[in-house]
N, C-alpha and C positions, 0 to 999 in steps of 0.2 A: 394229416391234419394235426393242427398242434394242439396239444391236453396237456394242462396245465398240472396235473398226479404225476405223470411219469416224469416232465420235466423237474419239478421237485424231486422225486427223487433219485434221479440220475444225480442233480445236483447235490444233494446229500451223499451219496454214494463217491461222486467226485472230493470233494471237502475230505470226507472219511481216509478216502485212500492218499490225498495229498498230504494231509499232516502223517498217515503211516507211513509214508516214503519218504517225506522230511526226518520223521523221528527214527525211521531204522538205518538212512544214508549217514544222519547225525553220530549218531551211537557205533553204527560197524560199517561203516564207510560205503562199499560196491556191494560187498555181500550182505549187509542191509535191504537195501534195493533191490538186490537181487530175490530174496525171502519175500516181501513185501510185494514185488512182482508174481513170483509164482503162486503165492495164497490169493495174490488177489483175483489173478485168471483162474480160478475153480469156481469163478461167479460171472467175470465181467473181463472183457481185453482192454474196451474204453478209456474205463478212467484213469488207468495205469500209464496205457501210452501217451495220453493228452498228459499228465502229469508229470512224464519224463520229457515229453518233447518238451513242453514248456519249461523245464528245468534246462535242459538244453540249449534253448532259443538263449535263455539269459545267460549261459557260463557258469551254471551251477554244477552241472557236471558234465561230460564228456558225452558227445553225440554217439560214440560207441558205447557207453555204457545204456545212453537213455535207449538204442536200434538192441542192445542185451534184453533190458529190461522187457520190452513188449514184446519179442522173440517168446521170454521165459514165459510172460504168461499166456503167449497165447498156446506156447507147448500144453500149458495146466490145462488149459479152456478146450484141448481138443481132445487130450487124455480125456475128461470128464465126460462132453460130448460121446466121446465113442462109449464108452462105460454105459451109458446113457441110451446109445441105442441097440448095446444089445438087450438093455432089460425092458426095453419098450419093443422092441421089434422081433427081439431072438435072437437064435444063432445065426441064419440063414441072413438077415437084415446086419447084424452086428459085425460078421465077416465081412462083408460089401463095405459096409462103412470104415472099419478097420483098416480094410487095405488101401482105402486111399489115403488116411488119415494117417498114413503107417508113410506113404508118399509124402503127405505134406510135413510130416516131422522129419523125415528124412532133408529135405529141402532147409528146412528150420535149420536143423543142424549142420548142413553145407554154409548157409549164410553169416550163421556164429560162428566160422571158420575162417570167414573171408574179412572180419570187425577188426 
């Protein structure tokens, strides 16, 4: 159902990360972006990817940098995730999730290879 709170503040949250990616792409080019991407997946994959793909869709930057950029955070967002379940679950819970998450950055990083 849709609620009108979260939608706000996704949309805030979106706004927030699109002018940080304008203004670090401005200033340090990819590796702006790049930065900008990874801080922002220790919270969110969303807004980063909708904000590179739509930079992309227009010719702002390069469909390989925008397929980097959500790569990078979502590498942040699983780091944190795992972090996350071993201090909610343990070690026993934290290993489990570890290893597959340890898979999907593995994967991550095959696919930044292939960009």
């Amino acid at each position: 159902p849709f609620e009108l709170k979260p939608a706000l503040i996704f949309a805030a949250i979106l706004a927030v990360i699109s002018l940080a990616a304008a203004f670090g792409a401005d200033k340090f080019g990819e590796a702006g972006l790049y930065i900008v991407a990874l801080i922002s997946g220790l919270a969110d994959v969303d807004a980063i990817t909708i904000t590179a793909a739509k930079d992309a869709g227009a010719g702002d930057i390069a469909a390989r940098v925008a397929a980097t950029a959500a790569l990078l955070a979502a590498s942040s967002n699983i780091v944190v995730k795992g972090g996350m379940s071993f201090t909610a679950g343990g070690t026993a819970i934290g290993t489990r999730v570890a290893a597959a998450f340890a898979a999907i950055l593995a994967a991550i990083l095959a696919a930044m290879f292939l960009l």
